[in-house]
C-alpha positions as CSV (number, residue, x, y, z in Angstrom):
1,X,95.7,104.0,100.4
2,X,97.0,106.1,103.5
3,X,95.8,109.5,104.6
4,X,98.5,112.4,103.6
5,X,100.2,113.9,106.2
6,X,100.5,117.8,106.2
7,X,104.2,119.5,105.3
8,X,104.1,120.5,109.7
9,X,104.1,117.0,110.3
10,X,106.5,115.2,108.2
11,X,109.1,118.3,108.9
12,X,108.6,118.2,112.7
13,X,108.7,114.2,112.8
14,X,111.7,114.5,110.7
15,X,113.5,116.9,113.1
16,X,112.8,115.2,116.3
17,X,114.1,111.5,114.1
18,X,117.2,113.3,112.8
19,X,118.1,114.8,116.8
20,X,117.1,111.7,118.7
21,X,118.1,108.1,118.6
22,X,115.6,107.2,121.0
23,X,112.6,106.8,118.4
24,X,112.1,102.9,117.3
25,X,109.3,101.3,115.1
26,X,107.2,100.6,118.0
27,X,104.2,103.9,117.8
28,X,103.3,103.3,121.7
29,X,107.0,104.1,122.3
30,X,107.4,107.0,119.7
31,X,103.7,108.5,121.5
32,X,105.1,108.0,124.9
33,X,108.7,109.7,123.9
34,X,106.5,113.1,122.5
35,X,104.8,113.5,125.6
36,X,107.2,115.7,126.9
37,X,106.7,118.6,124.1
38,X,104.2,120.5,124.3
39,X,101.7,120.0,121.1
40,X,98.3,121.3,120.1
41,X,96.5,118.0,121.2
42,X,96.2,114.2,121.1
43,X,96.1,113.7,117.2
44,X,98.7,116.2,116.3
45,X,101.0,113.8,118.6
46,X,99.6,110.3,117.2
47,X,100.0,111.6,113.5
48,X,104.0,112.8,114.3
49,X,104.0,109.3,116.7
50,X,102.8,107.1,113.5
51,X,105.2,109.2,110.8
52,X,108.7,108.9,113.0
53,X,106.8,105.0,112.9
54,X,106.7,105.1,109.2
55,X,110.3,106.1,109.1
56,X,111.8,104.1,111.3
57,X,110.0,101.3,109.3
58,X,111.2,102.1,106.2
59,X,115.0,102.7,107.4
60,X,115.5,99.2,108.6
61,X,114.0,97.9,105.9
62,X,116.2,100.0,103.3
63,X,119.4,98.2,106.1
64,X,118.1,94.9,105.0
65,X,118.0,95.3,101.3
């Protein structure tokens, strides 16, 4: 089982996905693309970095099937 991600985190990753195009399924990319807002510290960014991840995840695979 996964750890839960907080309400502030799935709404802010779900912002920045529905604005931007430039978020992939690669987290190094998604953590790289948040460096340039300015959040509370380094795991606030890798939990948003590793939910856009989960996203981006699940919409190809929901393309495929």
């Amino acid at each position: 089982m996964g750890r839960i991600k907080s309400a502030a985190i799935k709404k802010t990753a779900r912002t920045l996905v529905g604005g931007s195009k430039d978020y992939n399924k690669d987290f190094e990319k998604n953590k790289r693309l948040l460096d340039i807002y300015t959040l509370p510290d380094k795991g606030t960014r890798n939990k948003i970095a590793g939910y856009i991840t989960r996203l981006k995840r699940a919409e190809k695979e929901e393309i495929i099937v």
